[in-house]
Biopython code that builds the backbone (N, CA, C, O; Angstrom):
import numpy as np
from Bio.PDB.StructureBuilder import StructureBuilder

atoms = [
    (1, "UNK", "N", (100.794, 73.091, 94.091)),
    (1, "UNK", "CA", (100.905, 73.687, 92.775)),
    (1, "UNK", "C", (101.418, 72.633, 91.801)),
    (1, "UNK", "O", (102.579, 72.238, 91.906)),
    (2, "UNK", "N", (100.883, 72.323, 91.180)),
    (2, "UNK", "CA", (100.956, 71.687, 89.564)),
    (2, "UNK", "C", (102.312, 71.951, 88.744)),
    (2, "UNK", "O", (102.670, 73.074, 89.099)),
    (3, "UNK", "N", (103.125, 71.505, 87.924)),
    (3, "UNK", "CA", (104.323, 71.622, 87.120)),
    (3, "UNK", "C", (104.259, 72.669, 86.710)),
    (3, "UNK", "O", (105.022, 73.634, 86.671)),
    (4, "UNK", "N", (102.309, 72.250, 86.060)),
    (4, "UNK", "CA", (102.265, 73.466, 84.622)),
    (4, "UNK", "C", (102.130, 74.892, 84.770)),
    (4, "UNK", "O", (102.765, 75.754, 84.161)),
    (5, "UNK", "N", (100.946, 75.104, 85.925)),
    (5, "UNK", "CA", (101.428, 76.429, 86.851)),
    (5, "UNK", "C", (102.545, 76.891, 87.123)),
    (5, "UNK", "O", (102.765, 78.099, 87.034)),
    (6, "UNK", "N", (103.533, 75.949, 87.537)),
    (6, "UNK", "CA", (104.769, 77.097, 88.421)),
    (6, "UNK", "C", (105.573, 76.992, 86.787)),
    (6, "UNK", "O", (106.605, 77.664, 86.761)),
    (7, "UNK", "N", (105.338, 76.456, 85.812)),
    (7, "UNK", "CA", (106.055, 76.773, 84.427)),
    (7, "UNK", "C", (105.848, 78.045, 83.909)),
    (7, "UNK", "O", (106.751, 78.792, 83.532)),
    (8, "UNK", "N", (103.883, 78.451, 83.878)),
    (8, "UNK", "CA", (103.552, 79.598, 83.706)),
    (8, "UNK", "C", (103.835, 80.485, 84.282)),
    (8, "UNK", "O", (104.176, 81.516, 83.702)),
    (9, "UNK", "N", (103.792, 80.387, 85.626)),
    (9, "UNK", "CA", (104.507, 81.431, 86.470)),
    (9, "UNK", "C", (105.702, 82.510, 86.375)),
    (9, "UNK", "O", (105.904, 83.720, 86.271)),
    (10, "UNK", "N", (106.540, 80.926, 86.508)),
    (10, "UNK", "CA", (108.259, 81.507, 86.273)),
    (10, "UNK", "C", (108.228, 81.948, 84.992)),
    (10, "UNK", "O", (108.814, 83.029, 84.939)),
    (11, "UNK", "N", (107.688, 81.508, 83.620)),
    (11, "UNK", "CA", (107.695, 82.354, 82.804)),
    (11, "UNK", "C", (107.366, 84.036, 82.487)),
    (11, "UNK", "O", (107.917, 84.980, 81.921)),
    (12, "UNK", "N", (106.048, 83.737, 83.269)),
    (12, "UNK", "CA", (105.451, 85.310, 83.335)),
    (12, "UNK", "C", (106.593, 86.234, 83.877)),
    (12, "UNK", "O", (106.894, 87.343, 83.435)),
    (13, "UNK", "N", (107.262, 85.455, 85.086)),
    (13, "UNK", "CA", (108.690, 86.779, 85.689)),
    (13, "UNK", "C", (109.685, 86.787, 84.824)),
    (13, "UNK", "O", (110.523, 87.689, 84.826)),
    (14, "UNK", "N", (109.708, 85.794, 83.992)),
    (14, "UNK", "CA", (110.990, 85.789, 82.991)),
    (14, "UNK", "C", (111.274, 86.633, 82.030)),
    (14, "UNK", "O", (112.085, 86.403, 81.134)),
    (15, "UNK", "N", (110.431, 87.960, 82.200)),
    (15, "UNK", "CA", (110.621, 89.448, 81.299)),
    (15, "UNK", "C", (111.065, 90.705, 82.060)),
    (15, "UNK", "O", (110.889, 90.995, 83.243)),
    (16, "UNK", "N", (111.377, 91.042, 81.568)),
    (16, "UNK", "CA", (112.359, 92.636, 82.689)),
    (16, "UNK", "C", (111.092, 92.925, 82.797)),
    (16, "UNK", "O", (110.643, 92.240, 83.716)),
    (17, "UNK", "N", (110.065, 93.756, 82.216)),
    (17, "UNK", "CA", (109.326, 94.663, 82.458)),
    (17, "UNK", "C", (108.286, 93.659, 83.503)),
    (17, "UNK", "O", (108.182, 94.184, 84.611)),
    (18, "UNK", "N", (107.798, 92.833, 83.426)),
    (18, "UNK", "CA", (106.833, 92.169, 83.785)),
    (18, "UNK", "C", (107.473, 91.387, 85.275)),
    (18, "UNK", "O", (106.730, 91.213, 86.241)),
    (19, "UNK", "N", (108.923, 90.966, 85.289)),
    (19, "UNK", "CA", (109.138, 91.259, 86.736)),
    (19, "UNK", "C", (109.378, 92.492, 87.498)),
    (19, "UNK", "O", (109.211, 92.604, 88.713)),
    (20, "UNK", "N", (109.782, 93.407, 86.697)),
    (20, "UNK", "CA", (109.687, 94.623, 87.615)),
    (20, "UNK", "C", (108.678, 95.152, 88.083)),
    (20, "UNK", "O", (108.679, 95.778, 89.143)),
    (21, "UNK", "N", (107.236, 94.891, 87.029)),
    (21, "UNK", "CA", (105.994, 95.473, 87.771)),
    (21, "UNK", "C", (105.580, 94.813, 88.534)),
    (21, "UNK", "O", (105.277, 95.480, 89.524)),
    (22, "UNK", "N", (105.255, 93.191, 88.722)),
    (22, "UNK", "CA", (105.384, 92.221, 90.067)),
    (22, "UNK", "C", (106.395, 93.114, 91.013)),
    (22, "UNK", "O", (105.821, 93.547, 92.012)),
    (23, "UNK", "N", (107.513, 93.406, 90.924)),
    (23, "UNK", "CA", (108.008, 93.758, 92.224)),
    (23, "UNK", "C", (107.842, 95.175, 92.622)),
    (23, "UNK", "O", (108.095, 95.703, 93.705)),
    (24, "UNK", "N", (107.348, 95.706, 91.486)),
    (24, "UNK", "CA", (106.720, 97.222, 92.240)),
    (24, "UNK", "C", (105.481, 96.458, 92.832)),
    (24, "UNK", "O", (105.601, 96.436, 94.057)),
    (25, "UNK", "N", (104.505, 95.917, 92.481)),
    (25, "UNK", "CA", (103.276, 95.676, 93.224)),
    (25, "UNK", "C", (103.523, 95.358, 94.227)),
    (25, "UNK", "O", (103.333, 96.176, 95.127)),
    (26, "UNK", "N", (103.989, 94.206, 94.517)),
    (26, "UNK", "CA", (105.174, 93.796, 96.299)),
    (26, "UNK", "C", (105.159, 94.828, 96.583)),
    (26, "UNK", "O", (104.156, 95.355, 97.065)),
    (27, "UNK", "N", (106.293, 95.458, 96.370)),
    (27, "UNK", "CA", (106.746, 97.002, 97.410)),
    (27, "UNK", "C", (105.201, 97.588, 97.683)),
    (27, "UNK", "O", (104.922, 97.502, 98.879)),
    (28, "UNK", "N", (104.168, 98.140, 96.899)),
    (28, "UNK", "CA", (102.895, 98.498, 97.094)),
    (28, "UNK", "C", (102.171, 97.962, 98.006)),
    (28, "UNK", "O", (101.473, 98.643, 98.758)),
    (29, "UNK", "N", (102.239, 96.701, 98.059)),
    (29, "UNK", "CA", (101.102, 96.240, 99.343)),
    (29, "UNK", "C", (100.709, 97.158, 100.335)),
    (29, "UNK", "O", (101.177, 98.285, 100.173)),
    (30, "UNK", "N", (100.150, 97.036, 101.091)),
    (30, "UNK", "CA", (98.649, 96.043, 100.618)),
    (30, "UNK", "C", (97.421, 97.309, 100.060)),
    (30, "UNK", "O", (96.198, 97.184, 99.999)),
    (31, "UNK", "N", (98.309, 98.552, 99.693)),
    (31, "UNK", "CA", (97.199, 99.202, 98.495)),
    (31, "UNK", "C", (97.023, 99.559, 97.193)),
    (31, "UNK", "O", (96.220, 100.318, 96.651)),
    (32, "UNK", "N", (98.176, 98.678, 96.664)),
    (32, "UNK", "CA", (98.173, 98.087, 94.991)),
    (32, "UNK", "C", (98.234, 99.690, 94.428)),
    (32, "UNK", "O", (98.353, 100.739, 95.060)),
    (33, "UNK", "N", (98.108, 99.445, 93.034)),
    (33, "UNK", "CA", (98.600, 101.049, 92.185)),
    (33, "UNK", "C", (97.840, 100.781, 90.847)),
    (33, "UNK", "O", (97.758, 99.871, 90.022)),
    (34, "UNK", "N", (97.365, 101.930, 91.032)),
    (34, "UNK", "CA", (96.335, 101.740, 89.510)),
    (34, "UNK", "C", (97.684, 101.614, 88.160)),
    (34, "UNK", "O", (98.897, 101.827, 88.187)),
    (35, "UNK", "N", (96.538, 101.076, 86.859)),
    (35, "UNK", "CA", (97.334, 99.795, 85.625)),
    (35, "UNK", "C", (97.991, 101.921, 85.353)),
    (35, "UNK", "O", (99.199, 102.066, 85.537)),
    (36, "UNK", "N", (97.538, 102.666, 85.140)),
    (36, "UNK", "CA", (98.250, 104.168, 84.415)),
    (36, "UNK", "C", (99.050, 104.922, 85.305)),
    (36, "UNK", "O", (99.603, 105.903, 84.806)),
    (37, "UNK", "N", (99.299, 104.632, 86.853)),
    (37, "UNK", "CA", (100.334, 104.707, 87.832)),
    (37, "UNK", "C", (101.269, 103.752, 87.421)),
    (37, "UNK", "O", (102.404, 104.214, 87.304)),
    (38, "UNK", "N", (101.118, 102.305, 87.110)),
    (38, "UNK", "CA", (101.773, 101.808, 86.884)),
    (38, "UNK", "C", (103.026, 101.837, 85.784)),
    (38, "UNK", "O", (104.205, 101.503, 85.901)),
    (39, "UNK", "N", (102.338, 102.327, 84.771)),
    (39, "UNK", "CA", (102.696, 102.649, 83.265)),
    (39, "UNK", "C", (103.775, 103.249, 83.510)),
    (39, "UNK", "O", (104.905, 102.887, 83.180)),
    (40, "UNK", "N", (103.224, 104.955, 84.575)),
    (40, "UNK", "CA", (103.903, 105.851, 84.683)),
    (40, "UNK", "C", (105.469, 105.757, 85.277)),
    (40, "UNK", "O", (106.466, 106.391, 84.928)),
    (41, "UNK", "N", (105.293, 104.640, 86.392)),
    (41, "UNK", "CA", (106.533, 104.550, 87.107)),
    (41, "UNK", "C", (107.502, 103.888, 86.306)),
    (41, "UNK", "O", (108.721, 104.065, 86.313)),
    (42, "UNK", "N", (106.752, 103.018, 85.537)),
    (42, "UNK", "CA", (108.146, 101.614, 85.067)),
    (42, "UNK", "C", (108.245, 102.333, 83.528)),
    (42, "UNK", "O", (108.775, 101.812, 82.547)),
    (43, "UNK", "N", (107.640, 103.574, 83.573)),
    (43, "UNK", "CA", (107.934, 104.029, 81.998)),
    (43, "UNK", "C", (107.768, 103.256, 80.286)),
    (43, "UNK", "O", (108.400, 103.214, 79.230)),
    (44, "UNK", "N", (106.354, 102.676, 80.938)),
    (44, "UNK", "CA", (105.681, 101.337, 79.620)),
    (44, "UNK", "C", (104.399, 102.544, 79.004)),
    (44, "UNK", "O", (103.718, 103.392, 79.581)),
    (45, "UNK", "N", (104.510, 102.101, 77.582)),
    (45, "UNK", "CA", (103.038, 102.512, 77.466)),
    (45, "UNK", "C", (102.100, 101.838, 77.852)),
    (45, "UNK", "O", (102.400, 100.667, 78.087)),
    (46, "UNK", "N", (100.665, 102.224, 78.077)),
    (46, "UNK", "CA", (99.392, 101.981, 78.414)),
    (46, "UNK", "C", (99.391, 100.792, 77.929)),
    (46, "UNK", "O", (99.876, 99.944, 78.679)),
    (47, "UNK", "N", (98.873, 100.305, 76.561)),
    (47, "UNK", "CA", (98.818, 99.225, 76.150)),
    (47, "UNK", "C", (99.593, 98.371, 76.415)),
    (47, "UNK", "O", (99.097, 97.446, 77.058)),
    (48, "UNK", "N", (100.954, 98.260, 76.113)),
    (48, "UNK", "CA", (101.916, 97.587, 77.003)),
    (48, "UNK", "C", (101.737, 96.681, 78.454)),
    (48, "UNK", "O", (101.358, 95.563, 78.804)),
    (49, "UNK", "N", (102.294, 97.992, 79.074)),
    (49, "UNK", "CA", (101.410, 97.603, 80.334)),
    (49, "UNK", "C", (100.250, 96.581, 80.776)),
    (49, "UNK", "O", (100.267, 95.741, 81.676)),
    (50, "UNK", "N", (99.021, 96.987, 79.666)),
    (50, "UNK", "CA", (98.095, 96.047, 80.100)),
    (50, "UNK", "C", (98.169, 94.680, 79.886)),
    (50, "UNK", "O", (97.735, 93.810, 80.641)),
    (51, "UNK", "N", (98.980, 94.459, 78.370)),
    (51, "UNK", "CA", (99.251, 93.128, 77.897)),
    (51, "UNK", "C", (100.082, 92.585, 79.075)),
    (51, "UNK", "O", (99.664, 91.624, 79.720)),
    (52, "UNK", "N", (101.370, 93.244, 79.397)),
    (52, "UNK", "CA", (102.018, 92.690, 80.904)),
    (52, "UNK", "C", (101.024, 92.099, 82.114)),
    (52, "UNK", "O", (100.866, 90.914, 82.408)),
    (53, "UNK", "N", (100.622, 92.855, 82.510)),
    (53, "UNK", "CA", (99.468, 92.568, 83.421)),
    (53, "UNK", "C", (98.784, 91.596, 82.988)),
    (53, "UNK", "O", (99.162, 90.476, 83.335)),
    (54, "UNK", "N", (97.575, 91.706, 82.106)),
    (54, "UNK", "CA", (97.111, 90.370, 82.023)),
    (54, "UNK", "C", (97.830, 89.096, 81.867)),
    (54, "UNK", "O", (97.229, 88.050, 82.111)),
    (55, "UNK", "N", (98.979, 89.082, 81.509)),
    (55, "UNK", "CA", (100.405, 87.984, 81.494)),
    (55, "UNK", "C", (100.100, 87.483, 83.075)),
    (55, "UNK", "O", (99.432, 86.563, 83.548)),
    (56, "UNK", "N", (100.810, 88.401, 83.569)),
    (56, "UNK", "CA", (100.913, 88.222, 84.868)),
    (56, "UNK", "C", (99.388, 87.793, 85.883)),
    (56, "UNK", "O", (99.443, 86.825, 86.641)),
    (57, "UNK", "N", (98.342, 88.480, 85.787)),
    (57, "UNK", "CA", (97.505, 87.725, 86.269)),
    (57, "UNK", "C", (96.899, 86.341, 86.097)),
    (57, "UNK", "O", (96.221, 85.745, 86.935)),
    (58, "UNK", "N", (97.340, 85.798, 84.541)),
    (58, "UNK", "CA", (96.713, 84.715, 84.325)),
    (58, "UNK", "C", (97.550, 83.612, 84.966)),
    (58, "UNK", "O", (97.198, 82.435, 85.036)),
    (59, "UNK", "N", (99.129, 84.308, 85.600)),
    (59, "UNK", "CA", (99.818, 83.361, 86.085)),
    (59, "UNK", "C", (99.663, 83.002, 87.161)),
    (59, "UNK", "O", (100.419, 82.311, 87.845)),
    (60, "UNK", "N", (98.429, 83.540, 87.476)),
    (60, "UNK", "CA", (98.154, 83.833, 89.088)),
    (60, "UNK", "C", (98.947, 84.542, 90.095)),
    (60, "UNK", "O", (98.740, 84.553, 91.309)),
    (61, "UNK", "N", (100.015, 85.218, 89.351)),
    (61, "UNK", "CA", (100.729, 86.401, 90.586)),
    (61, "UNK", "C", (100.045, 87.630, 91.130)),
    (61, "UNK", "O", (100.152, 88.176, 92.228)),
    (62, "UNK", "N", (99.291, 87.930, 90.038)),
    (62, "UNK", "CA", (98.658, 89.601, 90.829)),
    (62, "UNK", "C", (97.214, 89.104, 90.246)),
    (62, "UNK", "O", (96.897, 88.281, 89.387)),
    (63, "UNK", "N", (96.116, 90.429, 91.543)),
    (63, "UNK", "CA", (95.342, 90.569, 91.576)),
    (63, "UNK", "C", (94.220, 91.884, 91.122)),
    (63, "UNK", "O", (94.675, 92.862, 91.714)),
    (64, "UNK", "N", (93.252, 92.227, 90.517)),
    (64, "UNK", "CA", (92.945, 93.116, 90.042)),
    (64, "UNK", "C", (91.576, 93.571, 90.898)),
    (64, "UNK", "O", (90.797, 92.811, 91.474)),
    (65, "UNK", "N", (91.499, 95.257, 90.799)),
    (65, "UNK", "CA", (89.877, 95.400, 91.441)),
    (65, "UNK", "C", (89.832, 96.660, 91.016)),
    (65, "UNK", "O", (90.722, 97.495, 90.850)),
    (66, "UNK", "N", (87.977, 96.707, 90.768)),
    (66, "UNK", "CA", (87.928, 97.888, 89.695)),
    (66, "UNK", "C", (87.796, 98.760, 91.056)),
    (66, "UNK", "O", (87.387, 98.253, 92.100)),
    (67, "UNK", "N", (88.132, 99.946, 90.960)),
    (67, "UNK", "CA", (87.626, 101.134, 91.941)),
    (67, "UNK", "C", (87.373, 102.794, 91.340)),
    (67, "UNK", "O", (88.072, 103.805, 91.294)),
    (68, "UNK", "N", (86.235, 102.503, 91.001)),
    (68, "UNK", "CA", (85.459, 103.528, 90.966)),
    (68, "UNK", "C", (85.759, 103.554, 89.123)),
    (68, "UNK", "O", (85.192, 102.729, 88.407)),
    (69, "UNK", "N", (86.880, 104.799, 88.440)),
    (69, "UNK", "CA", (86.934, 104.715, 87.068)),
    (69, "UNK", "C", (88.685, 103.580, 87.131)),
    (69, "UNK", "O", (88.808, 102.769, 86.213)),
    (70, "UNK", "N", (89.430, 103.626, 87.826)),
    (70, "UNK", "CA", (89.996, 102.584, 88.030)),
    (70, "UNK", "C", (90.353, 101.399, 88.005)),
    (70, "UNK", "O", (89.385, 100.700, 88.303)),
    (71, "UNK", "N", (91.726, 100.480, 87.694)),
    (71, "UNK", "CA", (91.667, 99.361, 87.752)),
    (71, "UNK", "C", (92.785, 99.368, 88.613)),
    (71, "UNK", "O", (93.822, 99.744, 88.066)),
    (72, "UNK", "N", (92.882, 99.019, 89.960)),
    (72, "UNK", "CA", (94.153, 98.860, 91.132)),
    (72, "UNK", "C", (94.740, 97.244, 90.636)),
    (72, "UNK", "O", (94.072, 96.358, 90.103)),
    (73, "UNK", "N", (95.770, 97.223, 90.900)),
    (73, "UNK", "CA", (96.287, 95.868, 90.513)),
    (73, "UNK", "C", (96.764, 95.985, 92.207)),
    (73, "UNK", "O", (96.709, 96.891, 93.038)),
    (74, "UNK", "N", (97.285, 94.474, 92.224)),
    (74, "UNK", "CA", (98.020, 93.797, 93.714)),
    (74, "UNK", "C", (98.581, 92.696, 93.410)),
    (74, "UNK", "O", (98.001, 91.808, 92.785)),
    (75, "UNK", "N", (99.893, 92.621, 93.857)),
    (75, "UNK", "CA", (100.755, 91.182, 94.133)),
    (75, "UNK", "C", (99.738, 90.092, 94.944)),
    (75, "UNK", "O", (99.480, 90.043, 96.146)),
    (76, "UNK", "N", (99.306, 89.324, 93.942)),
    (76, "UNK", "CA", (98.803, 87.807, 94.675)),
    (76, "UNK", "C", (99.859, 87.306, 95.410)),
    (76, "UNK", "O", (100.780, 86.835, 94.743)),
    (77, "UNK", "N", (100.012, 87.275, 97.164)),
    (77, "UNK", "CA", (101.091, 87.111, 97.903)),
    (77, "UNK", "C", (100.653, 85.518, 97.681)),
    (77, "UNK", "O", (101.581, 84.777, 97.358)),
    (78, "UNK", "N", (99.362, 84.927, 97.817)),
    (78, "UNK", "CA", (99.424, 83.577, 97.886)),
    (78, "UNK", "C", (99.687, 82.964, 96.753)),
    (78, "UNK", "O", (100.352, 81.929, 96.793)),
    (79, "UNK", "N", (99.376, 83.306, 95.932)),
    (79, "UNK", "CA", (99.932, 82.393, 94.341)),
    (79, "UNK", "C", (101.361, 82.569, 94.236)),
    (79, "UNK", "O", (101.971, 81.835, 93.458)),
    (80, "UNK", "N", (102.167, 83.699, 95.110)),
    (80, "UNK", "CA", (103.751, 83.800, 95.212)),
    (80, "UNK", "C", (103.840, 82.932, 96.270)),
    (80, "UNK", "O", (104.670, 82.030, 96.163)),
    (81, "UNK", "N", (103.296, 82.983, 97.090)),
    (81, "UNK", "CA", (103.952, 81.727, 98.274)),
    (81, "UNK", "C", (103.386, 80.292, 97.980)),
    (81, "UNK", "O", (104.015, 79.330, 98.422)),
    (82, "UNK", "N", (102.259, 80.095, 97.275)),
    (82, "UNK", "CA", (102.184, 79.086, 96.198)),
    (82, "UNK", "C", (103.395, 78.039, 95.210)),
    (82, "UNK", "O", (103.628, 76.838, 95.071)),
    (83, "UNK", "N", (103.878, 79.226, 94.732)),
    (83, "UNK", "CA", (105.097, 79.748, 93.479)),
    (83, "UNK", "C", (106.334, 79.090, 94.507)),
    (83, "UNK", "O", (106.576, 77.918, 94.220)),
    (84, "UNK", "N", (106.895, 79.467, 95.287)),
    (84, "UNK", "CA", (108.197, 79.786, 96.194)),
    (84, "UNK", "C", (108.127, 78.447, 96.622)),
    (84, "UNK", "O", (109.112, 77.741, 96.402)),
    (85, "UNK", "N", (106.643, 77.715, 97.487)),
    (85, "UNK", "CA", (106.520, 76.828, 98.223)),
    (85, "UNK", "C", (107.080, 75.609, 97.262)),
    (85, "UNK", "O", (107.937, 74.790, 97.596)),
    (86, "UNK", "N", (106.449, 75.672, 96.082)),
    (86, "UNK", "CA", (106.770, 74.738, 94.800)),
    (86, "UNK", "C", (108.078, 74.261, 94.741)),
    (86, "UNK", "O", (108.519, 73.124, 94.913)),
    (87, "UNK", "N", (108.969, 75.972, 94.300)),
    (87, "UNK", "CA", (110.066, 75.617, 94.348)),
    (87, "UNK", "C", (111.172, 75.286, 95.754)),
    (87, "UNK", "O", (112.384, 75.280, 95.541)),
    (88, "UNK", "N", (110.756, 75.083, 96.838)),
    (88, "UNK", "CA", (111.665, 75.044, 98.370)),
    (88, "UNK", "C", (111.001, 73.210, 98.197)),
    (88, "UNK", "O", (111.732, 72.229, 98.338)),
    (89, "UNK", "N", (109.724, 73.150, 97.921)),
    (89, "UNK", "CA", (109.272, 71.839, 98.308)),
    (89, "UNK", "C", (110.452, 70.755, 98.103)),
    (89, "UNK", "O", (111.064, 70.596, 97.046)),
    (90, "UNK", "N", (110.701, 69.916, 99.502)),
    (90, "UNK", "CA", (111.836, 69.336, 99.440)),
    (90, "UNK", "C", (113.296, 69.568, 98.846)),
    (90, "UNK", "O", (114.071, 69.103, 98.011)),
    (91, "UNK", "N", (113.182, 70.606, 99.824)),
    (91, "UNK", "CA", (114.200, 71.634, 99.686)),
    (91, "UNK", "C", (115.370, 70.490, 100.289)),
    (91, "UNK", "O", (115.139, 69.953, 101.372)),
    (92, "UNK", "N", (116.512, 70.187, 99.599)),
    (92, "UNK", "CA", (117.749, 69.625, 99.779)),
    (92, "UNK", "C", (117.332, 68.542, 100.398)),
    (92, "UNK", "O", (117.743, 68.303, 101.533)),
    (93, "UNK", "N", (116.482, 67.740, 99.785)),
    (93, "UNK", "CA", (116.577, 66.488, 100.005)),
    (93, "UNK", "C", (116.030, 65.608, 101.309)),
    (93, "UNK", "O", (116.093, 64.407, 101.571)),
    (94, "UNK", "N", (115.474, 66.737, 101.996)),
    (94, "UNK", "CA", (115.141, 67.126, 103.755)),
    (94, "UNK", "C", (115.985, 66.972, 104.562)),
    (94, "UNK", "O", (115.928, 66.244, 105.553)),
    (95, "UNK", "N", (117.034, 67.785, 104.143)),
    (95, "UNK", "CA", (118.434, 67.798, 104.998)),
    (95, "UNK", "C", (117.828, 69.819, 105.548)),
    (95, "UNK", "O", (117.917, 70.923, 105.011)),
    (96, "UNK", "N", (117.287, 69.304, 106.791)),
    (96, "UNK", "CA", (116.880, 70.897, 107.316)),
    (96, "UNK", "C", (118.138, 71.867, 107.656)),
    (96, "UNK", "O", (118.211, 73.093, 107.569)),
    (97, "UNK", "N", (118.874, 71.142, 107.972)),
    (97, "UNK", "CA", (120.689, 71.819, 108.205)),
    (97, "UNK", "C", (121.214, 72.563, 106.898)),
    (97, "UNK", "O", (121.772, 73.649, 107.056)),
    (98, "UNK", "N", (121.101, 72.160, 105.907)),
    (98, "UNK", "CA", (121.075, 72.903, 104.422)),
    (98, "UNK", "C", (119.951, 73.858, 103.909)),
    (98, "UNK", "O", (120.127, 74.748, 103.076)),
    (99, "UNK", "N", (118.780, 73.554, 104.516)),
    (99, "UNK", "CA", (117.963, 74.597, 103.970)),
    (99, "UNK", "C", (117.522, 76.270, 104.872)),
    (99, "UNK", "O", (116.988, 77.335, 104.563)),
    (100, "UNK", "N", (118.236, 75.541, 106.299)),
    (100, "UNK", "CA", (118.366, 76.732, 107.293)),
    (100, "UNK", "C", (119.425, 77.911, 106.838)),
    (100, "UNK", "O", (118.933, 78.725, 107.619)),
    (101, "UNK", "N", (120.140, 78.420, 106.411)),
    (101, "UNK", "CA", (120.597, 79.546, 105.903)),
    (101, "UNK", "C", (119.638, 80.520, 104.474)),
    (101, "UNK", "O", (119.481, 81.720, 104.246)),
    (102, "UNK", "N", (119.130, 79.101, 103.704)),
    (102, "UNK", "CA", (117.891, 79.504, 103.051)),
    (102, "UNK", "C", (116.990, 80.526, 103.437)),
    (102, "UNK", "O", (116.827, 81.686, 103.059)),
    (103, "UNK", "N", (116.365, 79.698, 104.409)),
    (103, "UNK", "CA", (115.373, 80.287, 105.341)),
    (103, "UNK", "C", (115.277, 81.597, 106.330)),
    (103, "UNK", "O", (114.396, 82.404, 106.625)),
    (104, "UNK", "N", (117.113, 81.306, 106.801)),
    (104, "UNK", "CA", (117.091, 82.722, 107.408)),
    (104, "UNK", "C", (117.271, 84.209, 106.496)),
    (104, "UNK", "O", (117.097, 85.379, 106.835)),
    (105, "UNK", "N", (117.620, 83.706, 105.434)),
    (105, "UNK", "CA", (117.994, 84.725, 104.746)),
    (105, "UNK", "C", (116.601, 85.412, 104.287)),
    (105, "UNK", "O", (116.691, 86.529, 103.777)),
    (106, "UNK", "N", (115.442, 84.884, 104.417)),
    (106, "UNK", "CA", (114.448, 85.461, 103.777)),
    (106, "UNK", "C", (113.658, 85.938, 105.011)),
    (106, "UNK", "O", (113.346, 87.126, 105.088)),
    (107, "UNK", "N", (113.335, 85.100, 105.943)),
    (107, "UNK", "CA", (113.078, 85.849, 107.103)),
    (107, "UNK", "C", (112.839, 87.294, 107.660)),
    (107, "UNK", "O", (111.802, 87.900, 107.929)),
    (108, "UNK", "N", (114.224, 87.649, 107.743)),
    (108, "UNK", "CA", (114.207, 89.310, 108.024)),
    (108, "UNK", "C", (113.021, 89.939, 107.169)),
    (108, "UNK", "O", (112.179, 90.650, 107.717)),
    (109, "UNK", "N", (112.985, 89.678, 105.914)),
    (109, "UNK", "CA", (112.221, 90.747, 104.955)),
    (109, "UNK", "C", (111.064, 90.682, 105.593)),
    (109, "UNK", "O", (110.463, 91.581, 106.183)),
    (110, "UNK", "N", (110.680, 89.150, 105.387)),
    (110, "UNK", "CA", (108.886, 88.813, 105.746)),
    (110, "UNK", "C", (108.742, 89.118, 107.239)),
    (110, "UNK", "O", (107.542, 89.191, 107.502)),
    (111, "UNK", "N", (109.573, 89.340, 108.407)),
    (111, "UNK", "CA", (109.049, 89.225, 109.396)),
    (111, "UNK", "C", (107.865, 90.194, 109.910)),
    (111, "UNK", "O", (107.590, 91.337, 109.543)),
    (112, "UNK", "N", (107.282, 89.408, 110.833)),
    (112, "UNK", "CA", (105.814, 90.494, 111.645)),
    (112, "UNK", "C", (106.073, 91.752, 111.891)),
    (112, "UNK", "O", (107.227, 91.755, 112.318)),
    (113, "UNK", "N", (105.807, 92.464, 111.879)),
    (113, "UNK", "CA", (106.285, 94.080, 112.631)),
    (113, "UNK", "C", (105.821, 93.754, 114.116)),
    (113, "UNK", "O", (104.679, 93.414, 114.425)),
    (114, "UNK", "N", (106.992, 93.928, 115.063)),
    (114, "UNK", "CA", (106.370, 93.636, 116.773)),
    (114, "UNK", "C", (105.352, 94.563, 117.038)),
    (114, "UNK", "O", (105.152, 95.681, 116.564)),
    (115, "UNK", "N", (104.585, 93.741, 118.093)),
    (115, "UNK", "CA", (103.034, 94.253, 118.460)),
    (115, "UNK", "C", (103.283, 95.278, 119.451)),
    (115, "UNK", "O", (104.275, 95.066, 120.147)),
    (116, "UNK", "N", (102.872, 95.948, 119.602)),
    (116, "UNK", "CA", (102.939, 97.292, 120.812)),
    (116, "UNK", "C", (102.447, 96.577, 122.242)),
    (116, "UNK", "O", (101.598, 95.707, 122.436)),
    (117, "UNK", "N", (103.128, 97.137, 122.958)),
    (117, "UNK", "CA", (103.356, 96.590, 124.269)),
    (117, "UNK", "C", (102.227, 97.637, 125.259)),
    (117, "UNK", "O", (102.137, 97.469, 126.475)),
]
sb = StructureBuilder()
sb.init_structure("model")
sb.init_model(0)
sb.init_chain("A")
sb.init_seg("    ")
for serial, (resi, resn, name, xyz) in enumerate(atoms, 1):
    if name == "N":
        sb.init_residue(resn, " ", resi, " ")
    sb.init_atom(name, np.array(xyz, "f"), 0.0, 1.0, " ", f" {name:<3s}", serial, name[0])
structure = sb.get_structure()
């Protein structure tokens, strides 16, 4: 990822409303929430909303797909692990002993769900 990307990026989260709907979309995975579900939960108007959204997609965080009269939005997980990777890249200098509490701390969230036995 490029400077100017992860500039746009972090900007796009740098608004209450526009990180909160990124992190409702997260919580949503992986079947996203239409743009007037959306509205509804984070309490934005319509228009609003959409201007947010397109913010946010051009930053490459979320993803859009029409379905049916619908527009579902989705957290772009890779343009966030894109985003994240940017900022860890040479994480403390490559002192791995400093960046291991980092790491575990995020862990738990992302981990696999165990496979059935």
């Amino acid at each position: 990822m490029e400077n100017n990307a992860a500039i746009t990026a972090l900007s796009a989260l740098a608004q209450p409303t526009r990180l909160e709907t990124f992190r409702t979309l997260v919580r949503h995975e992986p079947n996203g929430v239409a743009a007037g579900e959306l509205a509804k939960i984070l309490d934005v108007p319509q228009n609003t909303m959409s201007a947010h959204l397109g913010t946010l997609a051009r930053a490459g965080l979320i993803k859009s797909e029409r379905q049916s009269r619908s527009i579902i939005y989705r957290a772009d997980l890779d343009g966030f692990r894109d985003l994240t990777l940017f900022l860890l890249k040479d994480c403390c200098g490559g002192s791995t002993e400093l960046c291991a509490p980092l790491i575990a701390e995020l862990s738990p969230c992302c981990a696999p769900a165990p496979r059935p036995s």
